[in-house]
VOVEX-69457 format. One line per field, with one value per residue (C-alpha): y, z, x; residue in one letter; residue number from 1. Coordinates in Angstrom, 2 decimals. Layout:
% VOVEX-69457
yy c(Y, ...) .
zz c(Z, ...) .
xx c(X, ...) .
residu c(A, ...) .
num c(NUM, ...) .
END
This chain:
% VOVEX-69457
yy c(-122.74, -125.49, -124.49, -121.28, -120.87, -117.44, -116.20, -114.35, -112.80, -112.32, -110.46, -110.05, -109.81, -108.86, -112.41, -111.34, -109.79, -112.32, -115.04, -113.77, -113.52, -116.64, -118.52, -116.44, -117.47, -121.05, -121.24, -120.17, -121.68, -124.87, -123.86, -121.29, -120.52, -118.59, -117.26, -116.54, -113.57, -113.91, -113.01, -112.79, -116.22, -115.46, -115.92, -119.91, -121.34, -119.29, -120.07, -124.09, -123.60, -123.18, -126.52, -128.02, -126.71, -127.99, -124.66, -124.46, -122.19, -121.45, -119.58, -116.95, -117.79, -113.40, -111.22, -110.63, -108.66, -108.98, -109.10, -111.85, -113.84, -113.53, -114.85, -117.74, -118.87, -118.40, -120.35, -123.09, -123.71, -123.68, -126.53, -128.80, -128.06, -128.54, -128.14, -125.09, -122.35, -119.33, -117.10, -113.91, -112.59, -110.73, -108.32, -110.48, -106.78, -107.09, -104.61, -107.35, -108.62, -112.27, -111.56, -109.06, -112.37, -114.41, -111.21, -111.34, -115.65, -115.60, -112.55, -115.10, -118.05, -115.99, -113.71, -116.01, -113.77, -110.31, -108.73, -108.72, -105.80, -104.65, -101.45, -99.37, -96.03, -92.96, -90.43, -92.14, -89.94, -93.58, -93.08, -92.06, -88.97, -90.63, -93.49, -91.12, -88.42, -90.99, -93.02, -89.87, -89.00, -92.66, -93.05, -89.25, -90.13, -94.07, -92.30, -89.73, -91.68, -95.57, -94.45, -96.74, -95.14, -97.29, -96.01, -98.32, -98.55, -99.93, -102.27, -106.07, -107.78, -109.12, -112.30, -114.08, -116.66, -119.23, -118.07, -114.67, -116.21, -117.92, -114.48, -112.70, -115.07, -113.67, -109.74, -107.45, -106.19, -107.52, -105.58, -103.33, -101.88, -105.79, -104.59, -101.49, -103.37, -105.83, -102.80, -101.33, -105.06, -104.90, -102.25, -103.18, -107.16, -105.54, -108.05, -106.39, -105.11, -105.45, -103.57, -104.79, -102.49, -103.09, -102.66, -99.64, -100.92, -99.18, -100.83, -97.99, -95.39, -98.61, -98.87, -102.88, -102.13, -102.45, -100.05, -97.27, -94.27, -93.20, -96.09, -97.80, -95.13, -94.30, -97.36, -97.48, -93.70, -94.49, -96.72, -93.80, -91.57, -93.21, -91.59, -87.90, -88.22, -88.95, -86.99, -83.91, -84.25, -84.21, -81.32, -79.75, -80.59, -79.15, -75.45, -75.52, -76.73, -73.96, -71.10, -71.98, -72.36, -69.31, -67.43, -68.42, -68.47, -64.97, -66.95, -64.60, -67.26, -68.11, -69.40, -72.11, -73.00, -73.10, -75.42, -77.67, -78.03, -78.50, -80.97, -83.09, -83.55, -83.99, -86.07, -89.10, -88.68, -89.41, -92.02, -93.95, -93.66, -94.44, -97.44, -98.87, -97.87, -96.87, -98.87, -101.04, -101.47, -100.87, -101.29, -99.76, -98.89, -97.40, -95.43, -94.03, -93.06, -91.55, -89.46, -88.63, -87.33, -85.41, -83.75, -82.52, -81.54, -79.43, -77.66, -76.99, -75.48, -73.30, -71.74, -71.23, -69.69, -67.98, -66.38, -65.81, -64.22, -61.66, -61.09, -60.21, -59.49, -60.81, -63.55, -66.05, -68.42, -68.11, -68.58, -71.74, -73.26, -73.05, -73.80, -77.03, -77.83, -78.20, -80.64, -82.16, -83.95, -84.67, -85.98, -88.63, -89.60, -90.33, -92.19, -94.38, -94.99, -94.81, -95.28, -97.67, -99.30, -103.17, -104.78) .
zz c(38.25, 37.74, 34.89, 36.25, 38.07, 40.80, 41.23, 44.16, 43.70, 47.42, 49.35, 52.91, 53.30, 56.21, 57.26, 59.05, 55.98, 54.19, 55.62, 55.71, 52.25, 51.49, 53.76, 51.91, 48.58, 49.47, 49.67, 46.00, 44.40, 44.75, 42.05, 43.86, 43.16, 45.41, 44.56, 47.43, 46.08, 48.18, 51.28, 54.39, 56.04, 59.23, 57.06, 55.82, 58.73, 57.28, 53.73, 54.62, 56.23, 52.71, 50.95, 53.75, 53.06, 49.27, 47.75, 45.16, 46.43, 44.47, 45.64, 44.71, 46.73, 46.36, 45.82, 42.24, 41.47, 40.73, 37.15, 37.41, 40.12, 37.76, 34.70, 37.28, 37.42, 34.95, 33.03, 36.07, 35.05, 31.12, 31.54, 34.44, 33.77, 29.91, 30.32, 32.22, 30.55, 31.94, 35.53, 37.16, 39.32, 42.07, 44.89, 48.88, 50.61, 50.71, 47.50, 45.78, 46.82, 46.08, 44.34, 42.01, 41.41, 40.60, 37.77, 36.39, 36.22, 34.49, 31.74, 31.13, 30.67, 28.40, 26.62, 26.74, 23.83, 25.82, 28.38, 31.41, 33.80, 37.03, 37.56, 40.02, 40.62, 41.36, 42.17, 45.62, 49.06, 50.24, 47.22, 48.73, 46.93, 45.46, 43.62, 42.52, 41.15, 40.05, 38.18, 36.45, 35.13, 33.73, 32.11, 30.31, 28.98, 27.79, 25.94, 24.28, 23.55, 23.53, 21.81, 24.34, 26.88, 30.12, 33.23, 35.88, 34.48, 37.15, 38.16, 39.93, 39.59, 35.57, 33.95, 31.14, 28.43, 28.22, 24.91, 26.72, 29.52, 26.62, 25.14, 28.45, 29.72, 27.51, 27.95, 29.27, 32.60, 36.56, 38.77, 38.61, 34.99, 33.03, 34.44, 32.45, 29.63, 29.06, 28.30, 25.51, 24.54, 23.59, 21.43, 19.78, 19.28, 18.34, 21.54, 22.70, 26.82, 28.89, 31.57, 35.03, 37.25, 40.75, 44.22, 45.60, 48.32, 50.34, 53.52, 56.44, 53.02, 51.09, 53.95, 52.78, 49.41, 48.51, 45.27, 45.89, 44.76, 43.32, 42.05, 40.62, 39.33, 37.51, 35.93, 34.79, 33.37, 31.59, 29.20, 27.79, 27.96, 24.65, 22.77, 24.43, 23.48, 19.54, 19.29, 20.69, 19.54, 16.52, 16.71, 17.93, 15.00, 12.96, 14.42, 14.25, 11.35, 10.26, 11.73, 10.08, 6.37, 6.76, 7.61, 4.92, 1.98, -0.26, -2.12, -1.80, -0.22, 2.73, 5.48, 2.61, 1.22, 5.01, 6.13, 3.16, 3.32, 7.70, 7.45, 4.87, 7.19, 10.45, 8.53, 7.60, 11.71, 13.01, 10.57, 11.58, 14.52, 14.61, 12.46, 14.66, 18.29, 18.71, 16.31, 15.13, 11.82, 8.90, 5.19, 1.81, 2.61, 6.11, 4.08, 1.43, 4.46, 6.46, 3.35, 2.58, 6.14, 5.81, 2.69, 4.12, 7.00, 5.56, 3.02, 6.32, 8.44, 5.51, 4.64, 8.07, 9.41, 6.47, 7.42, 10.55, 9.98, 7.37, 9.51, 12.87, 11.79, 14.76, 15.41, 12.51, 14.61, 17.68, 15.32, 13.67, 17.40, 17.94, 15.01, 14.74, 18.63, 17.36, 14.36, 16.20, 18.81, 16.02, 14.01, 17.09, 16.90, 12.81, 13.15, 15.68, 14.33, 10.84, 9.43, 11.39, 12.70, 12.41, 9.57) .
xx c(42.44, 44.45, 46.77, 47.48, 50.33, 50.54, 54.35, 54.99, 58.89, 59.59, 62.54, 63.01, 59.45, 57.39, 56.30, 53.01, 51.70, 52.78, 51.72, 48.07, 47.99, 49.46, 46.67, 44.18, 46.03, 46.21, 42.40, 41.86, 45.12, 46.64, 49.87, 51.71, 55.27, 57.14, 60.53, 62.97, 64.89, 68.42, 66.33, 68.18, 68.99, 66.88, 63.49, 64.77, 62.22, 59.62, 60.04, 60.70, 57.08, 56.23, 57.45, 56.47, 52.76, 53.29, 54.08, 57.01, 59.23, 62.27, 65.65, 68.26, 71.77, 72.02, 69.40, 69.38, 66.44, 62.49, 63.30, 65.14, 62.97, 59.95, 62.13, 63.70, 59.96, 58.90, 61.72, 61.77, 57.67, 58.33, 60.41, 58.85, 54.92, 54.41, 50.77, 50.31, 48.14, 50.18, 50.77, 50.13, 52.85, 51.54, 53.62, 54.10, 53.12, 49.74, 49.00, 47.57, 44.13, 43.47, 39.75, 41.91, 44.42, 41.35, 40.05, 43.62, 43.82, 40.57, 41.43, 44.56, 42.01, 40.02, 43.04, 46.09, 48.14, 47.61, 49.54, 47.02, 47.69, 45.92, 45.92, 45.47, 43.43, 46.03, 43.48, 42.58, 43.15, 45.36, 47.50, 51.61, 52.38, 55.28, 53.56, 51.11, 53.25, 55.76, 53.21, 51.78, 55.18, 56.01, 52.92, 52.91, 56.50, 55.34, 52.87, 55.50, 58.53, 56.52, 53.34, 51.39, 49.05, 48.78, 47.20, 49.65, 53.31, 54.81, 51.67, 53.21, 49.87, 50.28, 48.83, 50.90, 49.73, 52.38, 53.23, 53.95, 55.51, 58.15, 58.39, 59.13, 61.90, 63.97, 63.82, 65.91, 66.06, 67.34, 65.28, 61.82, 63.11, 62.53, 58.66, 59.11, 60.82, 58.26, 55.73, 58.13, 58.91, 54.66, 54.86, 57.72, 56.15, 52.69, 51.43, 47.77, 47.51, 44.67, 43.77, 41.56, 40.85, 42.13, 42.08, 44.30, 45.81, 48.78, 49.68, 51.42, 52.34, 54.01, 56.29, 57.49, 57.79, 61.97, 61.14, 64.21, 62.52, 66.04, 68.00, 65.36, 63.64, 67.25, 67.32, 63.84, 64.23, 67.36, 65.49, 64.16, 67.34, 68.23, 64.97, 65.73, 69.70, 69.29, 66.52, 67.68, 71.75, 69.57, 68.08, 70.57, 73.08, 70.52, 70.76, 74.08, 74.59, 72.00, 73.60, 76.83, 75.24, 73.17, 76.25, 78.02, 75.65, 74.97, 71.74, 68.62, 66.69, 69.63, 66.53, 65.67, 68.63, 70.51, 67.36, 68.10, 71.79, 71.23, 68.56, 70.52, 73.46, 71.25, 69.19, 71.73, 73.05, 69.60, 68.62, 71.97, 71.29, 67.34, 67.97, 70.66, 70.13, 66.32, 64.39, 66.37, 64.66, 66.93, 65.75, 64.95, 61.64, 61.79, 65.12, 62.40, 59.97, 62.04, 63.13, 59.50, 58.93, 62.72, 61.97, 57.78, 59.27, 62.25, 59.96, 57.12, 60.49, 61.95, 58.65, 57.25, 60.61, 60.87, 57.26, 57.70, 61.08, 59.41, 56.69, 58.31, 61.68, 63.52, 66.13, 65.67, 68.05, 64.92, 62.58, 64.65, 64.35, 60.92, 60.06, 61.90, 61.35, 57.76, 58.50, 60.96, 58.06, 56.08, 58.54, 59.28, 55.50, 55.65, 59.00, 57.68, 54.29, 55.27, 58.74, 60.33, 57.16, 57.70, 55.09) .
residu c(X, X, X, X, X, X, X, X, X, X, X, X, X, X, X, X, X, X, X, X, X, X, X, X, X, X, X, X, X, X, X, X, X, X, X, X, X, X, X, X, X, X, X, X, X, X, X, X, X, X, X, X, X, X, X, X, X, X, X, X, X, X, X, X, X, X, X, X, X, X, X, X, X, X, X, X, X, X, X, X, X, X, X, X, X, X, X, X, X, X, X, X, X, X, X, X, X, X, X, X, X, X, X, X, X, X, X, X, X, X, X, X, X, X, X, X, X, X, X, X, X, X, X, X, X, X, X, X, X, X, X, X, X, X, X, X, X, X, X, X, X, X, X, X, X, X, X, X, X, X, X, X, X, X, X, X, X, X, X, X, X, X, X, X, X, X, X, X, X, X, X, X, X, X, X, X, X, X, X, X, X, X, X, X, X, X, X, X, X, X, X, X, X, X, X, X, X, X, X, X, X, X, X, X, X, X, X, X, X, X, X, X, X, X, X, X, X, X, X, X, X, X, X, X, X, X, X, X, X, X, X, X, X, X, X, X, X, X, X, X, X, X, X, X, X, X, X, X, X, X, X, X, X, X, X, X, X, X, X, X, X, X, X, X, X, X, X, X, X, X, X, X, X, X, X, X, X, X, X, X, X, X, X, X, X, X, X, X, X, X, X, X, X, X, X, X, X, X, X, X, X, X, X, X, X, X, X, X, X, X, X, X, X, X, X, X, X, X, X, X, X, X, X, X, X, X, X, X, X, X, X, X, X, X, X, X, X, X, X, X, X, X, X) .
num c(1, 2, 3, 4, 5, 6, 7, 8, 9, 10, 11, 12, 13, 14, 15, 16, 17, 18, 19, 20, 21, 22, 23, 24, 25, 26, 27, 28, 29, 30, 31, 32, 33, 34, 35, 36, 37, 38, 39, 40, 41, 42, 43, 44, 45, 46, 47, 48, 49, 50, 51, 52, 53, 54, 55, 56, 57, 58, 59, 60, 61, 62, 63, 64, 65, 66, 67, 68, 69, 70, 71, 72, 73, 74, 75, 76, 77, 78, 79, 80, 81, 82, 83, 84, 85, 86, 87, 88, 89, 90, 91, 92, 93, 94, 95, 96, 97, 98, 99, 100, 101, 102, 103, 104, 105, 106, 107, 108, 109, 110, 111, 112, 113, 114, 115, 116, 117, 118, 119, 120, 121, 122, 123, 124, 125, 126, 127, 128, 129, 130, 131, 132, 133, 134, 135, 136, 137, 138, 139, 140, 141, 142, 143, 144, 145, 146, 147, 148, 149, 150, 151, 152, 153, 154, 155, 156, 157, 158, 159, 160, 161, 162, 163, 164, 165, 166, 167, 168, 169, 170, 171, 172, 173, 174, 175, 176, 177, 178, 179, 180, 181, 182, 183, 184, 185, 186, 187, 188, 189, 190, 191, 192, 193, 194, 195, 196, 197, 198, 199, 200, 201, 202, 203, 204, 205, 206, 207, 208, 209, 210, 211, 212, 213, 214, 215, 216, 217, 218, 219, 220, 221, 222, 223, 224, 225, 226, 227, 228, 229, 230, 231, 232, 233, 234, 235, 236, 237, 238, 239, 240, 241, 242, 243, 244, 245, 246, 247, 248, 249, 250, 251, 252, 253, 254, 255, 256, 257, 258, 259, 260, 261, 262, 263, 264, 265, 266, 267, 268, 269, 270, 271, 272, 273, 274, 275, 276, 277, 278, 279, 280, 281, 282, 283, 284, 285, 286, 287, 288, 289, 290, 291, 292, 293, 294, 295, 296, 297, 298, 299, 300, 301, 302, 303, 304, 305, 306, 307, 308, 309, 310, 311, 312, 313, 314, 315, 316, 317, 318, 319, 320, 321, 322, 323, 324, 325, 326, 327, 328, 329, 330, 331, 332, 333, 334, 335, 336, 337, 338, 339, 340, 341, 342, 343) .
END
Protein backbone atom coordinates (compact mmCIF):
# COMPACT_ATOMS: atom_id res chain seq x y z
CA UNK A 1 0.00 0.00 0.00
CA UNK A 2 1.63 2.80 -1.16
CA UNK A 3 0.44 5.63 1.09
CA UNK A 4 0.84 3.76 4.09
CA UNK A 5 3.70 4.16 5.90
CA UNK A 6 4.80 0.99 8.73
CA UNK A 7 6.87 2.53 11.83
CA UNK A 8 8.86 0.20 13.58
CA UNK A 9 10.20 2.22 17.03
CA UNK A 10 13.28 0.03 17.62
CA UNK A 11 15.82 -0.21 20.69
CA UNK A 12 18.66 -2.41 21.11
CA UNK A 13 16.87 -4.97 19.34
CA UNK A 14 17.63 -8.55 18.84
CA UNK A 15 18.96 -8.31 15.23
CA UNK A 16 18.14 -11.98 14.22
CA UNK A 17 14.56 -11.51 14.96
CA UNK A 18 14.61 -8.55 13.54
CA UNK A 19 15.98 -8.91 10.61
CA UNK A 20 13.59 -11.80 9.66
CA UNK A 21 10.82 -9.73 10.01
CA UNK A 22 12.07 -6.93 8.25
CA UNK A 23 12.84 -9.29 5.03
CA UNK A 24 9.36 -10.56 5.50
CA UNK A 25 8.20 -6.80 5.83
CA UNK A 26 10.13 -5.67 2.89
CA UNK A 27 8.20 -8.07 0.64
CA UNK A 28 4.76 -6.52 1.42
CA UNK A 29 5.86 -2.79 2.03
CA UNK A 30 8.00 -0.64 0.19
CA UNK A 31 7.43 2.64 2.94
CA UNK A 32 9.02 1.47 6.00
CA UNK A 33 10.24 3.78 8.63
CA UNK A 34 12.38 2.62 11.15
CA UNK A 35 13.22 4.67 14.16
CA UNK A 36 16.55 4.01 15.95
CA UNK A 37 15.64 4.75 19.56
CA UNK A 38 19.34 5.73 21.09
CA UNK A 39 20.23 2.02 20.54
CA UNK A 40 23.57 1.07 21.57
CA UNK A 41 26.38 2.04 19.07
CA UNK A 42 27.38 -1.66 18.38
CA UNK A 43 23.97 -2.16 16.25
CA UNK A 44 25.03 1.22 13.68
CA UNK A 45 26.27 -1.60 10.95
CA UNK A 46 23.05 -3.19 11.30
CA UNK A 47 20.83 -0.29 11.07
CA UNK A 48 23.18 1.34 8.03
CA UNK A 49 22.21 -2.16 6.37
CA UNK A 50 18.91 -0.60 6.44
CA UNK A 51 19.33 2.79 4.41
CA UNK A 52 21.40 1.04 2.47
CA UNK A 53 18.37 -1.40 1.58
CA UNK A 54 16.19 1.95 0.99
CA UNK A 55 14.40 1.93 4.29
CA UNK A 56 14.01 5.32 6.19
CA UNK A 57 15.50 4.87 9.23
CA UNK A 58 15.47 7.69 11.63
CA UNK A 59 17.66 8.19 14.97
CA UNK A 60 17.58 9.22 18.65
CA UNK A 61 21.36 10.47 19.77
CA UNK A 62 19.81 8.90 23.59
CA UNK A 63 17.22 6.66 24.00
CA UNK A 64 14.29 8.69 24.67
CA UNK A 65 11.42 6.48 24.74
CA UNK A 66 8.74 4.66 22.35
CA UNK A 67 6.50 7.53 22.88
CA UNK A 68 8.62 9.73 21.58
CA UNK A 69 10.11 7.52 18.59
CA UNK A 70 6.51 7.04 17.32
CA UNK A 71 5.83 10.95 17.57
CA UNK A 72 9.60 11.55 15.88
CA UNK A 73 7.98 9.65 12.88
CA UNK A 74 5.35 10.38 12.82
CA UNK A 75 6.10 14.23 12.84
CA UNK A 76 9.32 13.52 10.42
CA UNK A 77 6.44 11.93 7.71
CA UNK A 78 3.80 14.85 8.30
CA UNK A 79 6.21 17.15 7.04
CA UNK A 80 8.27 15.33 4.14
CA UNK A 81 5.31 13.00 2.63
CA UNK A 82 2.24 15.39 2.16
CA UNK A 83 0.37 12.68 0.48
CA UNK A 84 0.59 9.81 2.67
CA UNK A 85 -2.79 8.33 3.85
CA UNK A 86 -1.55 7.34 7.42
CA UNK A 87 0.80 4.39 9.42
CA UNK A 88 0.66 1.51 11.65
CA UNK A 89 3.41 1.21 14.12
CA UNK A 90 4.17 -2.21 14.82
CA UNK A 91 6.71 -3.82 17.82
CA UNK A 92 10.71 -5.13 16.08
CA UNK A 93 10.30 -8.51 18.54
CA UNK A 94 8.57 -10.53 16.41
CA UNK A 95 4.90 -10.02 18.25
CA UNK A 96 3.68 -8.56 15.26
CA UNK A 97 2.94 -10.81 12.27
CA UNK A 98 3.19 -9.10 8.89
CA UNK A 99 -0.46 -10.60 7.55
CA UNK A 100 -1.83 -8.87 10.94
CA UNK A 101 0.19 -5.45 9.58
CA UNK A 102 -1.49 -5.92 6.24
CA UNK A 103 -5.42 -6.33 8.34
CA UNK A 104 -4.42 -3.16 10.26
CA UNK A 105 -3.05 -1.01 6.78
CA UNK A 106 -6.21 -1.93 5.14
CA UNK A 107 -8.80 -0.98 8.29
CA UNK A 108 -6.69 2.49 7.91
CA UNK A 109 -7.52 2.53 4.08
CA UNK A 110 -11.03 1.84 4.82
CA UNK A 111 -11.42 3.84 8.48
CA UNK A 112 -8.88 6.68 8.22
CA UNK A 113 -10.66 8.82 11.37
CA UNK A 114 -10.56 5.66 13.86
CA UNK A 115 -8.03 4.50 16.10
CA UNK A 116 -7.14 0.98 14.58
CA UNK A 117 -5.88 -1.46 17.25
CA UNK A 118 -4.79 -5.15 17.07
CA UNK A 119 -5.41 -6.92 19.72
CA UNK A 120 -4.46 -9.72 21.08
CA UNK A 121 -6.22 -12.87 22.72
CA UNK A 122 -5.18 -13.10 26.66
CA UNK A 123 -6.81 -16.34 27.34
CA UNK A 124 -4.14 -18.36 25.24
CA UNK A 125 -1.91 -21.21 27.20
CA UNK A 126 1.41 -18.98 25.31
CA UNK A 127 0.15 -15.92 27.06
CA UNK A 128 3.28 -14.81 30.09
CA UNK A 129 1.34 -14.55 33.18
CA UNK A 130 2.39 -11.07 33.46
CA UNK A 131 0.94 -9.67 30.23
CA UNK A 132 -2.04 -11.53 30.92
CA UNK A 133 -2.74 -10.52 34.42
CA UNK A 134 -1.35 -7.12 33.71
CA UNK A 135 -3.55 -6.59 30.72
CA UNK A 136 -6.68 -7.76 32.66
CA UNK A 137 -6.06 -5.19 35.31
CA UNK A 138 -5.48 -2.14 32.78
CA UNK A 139 -8.33 -2.83 30.86
CA UNK A 140 -10.93 -3.37 34.11
CA UNK A 141 -9.64 0.10 35.41
CA UNK A 142 -9.93 1.92 31.55
CA UNK A 143 -13.30 0.79 31.77
CA UNK A 144 -13.91 2.34 35.44
CA UNK A 145 -12.13 5.56 35.52
CA UNK A 146 -12.03 6.06 31.17
CA UNK A 147 -15.49 4.70 30.45
CA UNK A 148 -13.93 2.90 27.34
CA UNK A 149 -13.82 -0.92 27.26
CA UNK A 150 -10.81 -2.21 25.15
CA UNK A 151 -9.74 -5.77 25.19
CA UNK A 152 -5.60 -4.93 24.47
CA UNK A 153 -4.54 -1.65 26.35
CA UNK A 154 -1.22 -1.83 25.89
CA UNK A 155 -1.45 -3.38 22.15
CA UNK A 156 1.98 -1.88 19.74
CA UNK A 157 0.39 -2.95 16.49
CA UNK A 158 -2.02 0.49 15.81
CA UNK A 159 -3.04 2.06 12.45
CA UNK A 160 -3.44 5.95 12.24
CA UNK A 161 -5.34 8.13 9.59
CA UNK A 162 -3.18 11.05 8.90
CA UNK A 163 -5.60 13.20 10.51
CA UNK A 164 -4.91 10.96 13.65
CA UNK A 165 -1.40 10.80 13.07
CA UNK A 166 -1.58 15.08 13.25
CA UNK A 167 -3.68 14.64 16.33
CA UNK A 168 -1.31 12.16 18.04
CA UNK A 169 1.97 14.12 17.51
CA UNK A 170 1.01 16.20 19.93
CA UNK A 171 -0.01 14.07 23.11
CA UNK A 172 1.44 13.49 26.10
CA UNK A 173 3.66 10.87 27.06
CA UNK A 174 7.82 9.70 26.44
CA UNK A 175 7.72 6.13 26.82
CA UNK A 176 4.93 3.08 26.81
CA UNK A 177 2.43 5.57 28.92
CA UNK A 178 1.87 8.23 25.44
CA UNK A 179 0.39 4.38 24.25
CA UNK A 180 -1.88 4.56 27.19
CA UNK A 181 -2.46 8.28 26.70
CA UNK A 182 -3.55 8.16 23.27
CA UNK A 183 -6.52 5.73 24.45
CA UNK A 184 -7.76 8.36 27.14
CA UNK A 185 -6.87 11.14 24.51
CA UNK A 186 -10.03 9.05 22.36
CA UNK A 187 -12.42 9.38 24.80
CA UNK A 188 -11.77 12.63 25.67
CA UNK A 189 -11.75 13.77 21.51
CA UNK A 190 -14.94 11.51 21.02
CA UNK A 191 -12.40 9.78 18.07
CA UNK A 192 -14.10 6.03 17.38
CA UNK A 193 -11.53 2.63 18.10
CA UNK A 194 -11.43 -0.31 16.14
CA UNK A 195 -10.51 -3.45 17.08
CA UNK A 196 -8.72 -6.50 14.67
CA UNK A 197 -8.16 -9.40 16.09
CA UNK A 198 -4.59 -10.60 16.11
CA UNK A 199 -2.11 -13.06 16.25
CA UNK A 200 -0.78 -13.93 19.92
CA UNK A 201 2.56 -14.17 19.53
CA UNK A 202 5.21 -14.42 22.51
CA UNK A 203 8.67 -15.17 21.46
CA UNK A 204 10.95 -17.25 24.63
CA UNK A 205 8.03 -15.64 27.49
CA UNK A 206 8.53 -11.91 25.81
CA UNK A 207 12.08 -12.24 26.70
CA UNK A 208 13.15 -8.95 24.07
CA UNK A 209 10.51 -6.92 25.04
CA UNK A 210 12.27 -3.61 27.10
CA UNK A 211 8.57 -3.10 28.82
CA UNK A 212 9.88 -2.84 32.80
CA UNK A 213 7.10 -4.50 34.43
CA UNK A 214 7.63 -1.87 37.33
CA UNK A 215 8.70 1.45 36.06
CA UNK A 216 6.67 1.51 33.26
CA UNK A 217 3.87 0.08 34.61
CA UNK A 218 4.24 3.12 37.38
CA UNK A 219 4.06 5.55 34.95
CA UNK A 220 1.27 4.19 33.00
CA UNK A 221 -0.80 3.65 36.45
CA UNK A 222 -0.14 7.09 37.59
CA UNK A 223 -2.30 8.48 34.83
CA UNK A 224 -5.06 7.25 36.62
CA UNK A 225 -3.86 8.12 40.21
CA UNK A 226 -5.36 11.54 39.51
CA UNK A 227 -9.14 10.01 39.17
CA UNK A 228 -8.63 7.77 42.57
CA UNK A 229 -7.03 10.97 44.53
CA UNK A 230 -10.02 13.59 43.91
CA UNK A 231 -12.40 11.16 44.04
CA UNK A 232 -11.68 9.60 47.17
CA UNK A 233 -10.15 13.01 49.18
CA UNK A 234 -13.69 13.59 48.17
CA UNK A 235 -15.31 11.26 49.76
CA UNK A 236 -13.48 11.31 52.37
CA UNK A 237 -14.04 15.13 53.20
CA UNK A 238 -17.50 14.21 53.11
CA UNK A 239 -17.44 11.77 56.25
CA UNK A 240 -15.67 13.97 58.02
CA UNK A 241 -17.22 16.69 57.44
CA UNK A 242 -20.40 14.55 58.39
CA UNK A 243 -19.29 13.32 61.58
CA UNK A 244 -18.45 16.78 62.70
CA UNK A 245 -22.05 18.35 61.70
CA UNK A 246 -23.90 15.46 63.09
CA UNK A 247 -22.12 15.98 66.31
CA UNK A 248 -22.86 19.25 66.59
CA UNK A 249 -26.41 19.70 65.40
CA UNK A 250 -29.63 19.17 68.07
CA UNK A 251 -32.23 19.25 64.75
CA UNK A 252 -34.49 16.06 64.98
CA UNK A 253 -33.51 15.03 61.62
CA UNK A 254 -29.34 15.33 62.37
CA UNK A 255 -28.58 12.21 59.45
CA UNK A 256 -30.37 14.74 56.86
CA UNK A 257 -29.48 17.87 57.81
CA UNK A 258 -25.51 16.64 58.57
CA UNK A 259 -25.67 15.00 54.84
CA UNK A 260 -26.80 18.38 53.53
CA UNK A 261 -24.49 20.72 55.24
CA UNK A 262 -21.32 17.76 54.31
CA UNK A 263 -22.21 17.38 50.80
CA UNK A 264 -22.39 21.20 50.23
CA UNK A 265 -18.83 21.73 51.34
CA UNK A 266 -17.45 18.45 49.59
CA UNK A 267 -19.39 19.34 46.84
CA UNK A 268 -17.70 22.87 45.74
CA UNK A 269 -13.96 20.85 46.60
CA UNK A 270 -14.68 18.20 44.03
CA UNK A 271 -16.25 20.34 41.44
CA UNK A 272 -12.98 22.62 41.62
CA UNK A 273 -11.21 20.17 41.33
CA UNK A 274 -13.11 18.02 38.51
CA UNK A 275 -13.43 21.14 36.46
CA UNK A 276 -9.78 22.02 36.63
CA UNK A 277 -7.64 18.90 36.98
CA UNK A 278 -9.78 15.83 35.71
CA UNK A 279 -12.05 17.07 33.11
CA UNK A 280 -11.14 20.03 32.44
CA UNK A 281 -14.49 21.30 31.32
CA UNK A 282 -15.63 24.32 33.22
CA UNK A 283 -18.98 26.18 32.41
CA UNK A 284 -22.50 27.18 33.43
CA UNK A 285 -24.03 24.22 32.30
CA UNK A 286 -21.75 21.39 33.45
CA UNK A 287 -22.07 23.89 37.02
CA UNK A 288 -26.06 23.28 36.84
CA UNK A 289 -25.43 19.39 36.15
CA UNK A 290 -23.23 18.70 38.45
CA UNK A 291 -25.66 20.45 40.95
CA UNK A 292 -28.55 18.33 39.69
CA UNK A 293 -26.58 15.10 40.28
CA UNK A 294 -25.32 16.80 43.97
CA UNK A 295 -28.65 17.61 45.11
CA UNK A 296 -30.31 13.54 43.77
CA UNK A 297 -27.59 12.16 45.26
CA UNK A 298 -27.69 14.00 48.72
CA UNK A 299 -31.49 13.43 49.07
CA UNK A 300 -30.78 9.24 47.91
CA UNK A 301 -27.76 9.28 50.90
CA UNK A 302 -29.87 11.10 53.68
CA UNK A 303 -32.89 8.92 53.21
CA UNK A 304 -31.23 5.62 52.70
CA UNK A 305 -28.82 6.14 55.76
CA UNK A 306 -31.46 7.44 57.47
CA UNK A 307 -33.27 3.87 56.78
CA UNK A 308 -30.83 1.87 57.34
CA UNK A 309 -29.87 3.62 60.54
CA UNK A 310 -33.62 3.12 61.90
CA UNK A 311 -33.70 -0.20 60.77
CA UNK A 312 -30.52 -1.75 62.22
CA UNK A 313 -29.68 0.70 64.73
CA UNK A 314 -25.95 0.52 64.48
CA UNK A 315 -23.11 2.94 63.60
CA UNK A 316 -24.78 5.65 61.41
CA UNK A 317 -21.08 6.82 60.62
CA UNK A 318 -20.60 2.77 59.00
CA UNK A 319 -23.56 3.05 57.45
CA UNK A 320 -22.64 6.81 56.03
CA UNK A 321 -19.47 4.89 54.40
CA UNK A 322 -21.06 2.33 52.67
CA UNK A 323 -23.54 4.02 51.73
CA UNK A 324 -21.67 6.78 50.06
CA UNK A 325 -18.75 4.28 48.88
CA UNK A 326 -21.62 3.05 46.67
CA UNK A 327 -22.71 6.54 45.20
CA UNK A 328 -19.43 7.55 45.18
CA UNK A 329 -18.50 4.87 41.96
CA UNK A 330 -21.51 5.77 40.41
CA UNK A 331 -21.24 9.17 40.78
CA UNK A 332 -17.62 8.83 38.81
CA UNK A 333 -19.58 7.05 35.94
CA UNK A 334 -22.38 10.10 35.63
CA UNK A 335 -19.64 12.79 35.89
CA UNK A 336 -17.74 11.32 33.21
CA UNK A 337 -20.48 10.36 30.91
CA UNK A 338 -22.65 13.15 31.78
CA UNK A 339 -21.63 16.42 33.37
CA UNK A 340 -18.47 17.19 32.14
CA UNK A 341 -18.73 15.12 28.97
CA UNK A 342 -17.40 17.37 26.05
CA UNK A 343 -20.51 18.31 23.43
Amino acid sequence: MKDIFIIVPTYDPDEEIMAKFMNELKKEFKNICIVNDGSNKSHNKFFEDFKKDGILVLNHYVNYGKGRAIKTAFNYLLNNYPNIAGCVTCDCDGQHSVSDIKKLAKEVIENPNKLILGVRNFDNDNVPKKSKYGNKITRNIFKLFIGIDISDTQTGLRGFGKELMINFVTTSGERYEYETNMLIECKEKSIKIKEVEIETIYLNNNATSHFNPLKDSIKIYKLFLKYFIVAFSSFVLDIILFICFFNILTINSKILGATILARVVSSIYNYLINSNLIFKEMSLKTLLKYYLLAVIQMIISGCFVTYLFNLLNINVVLIKIVIDFIIWIINLIIQREFVFKEE
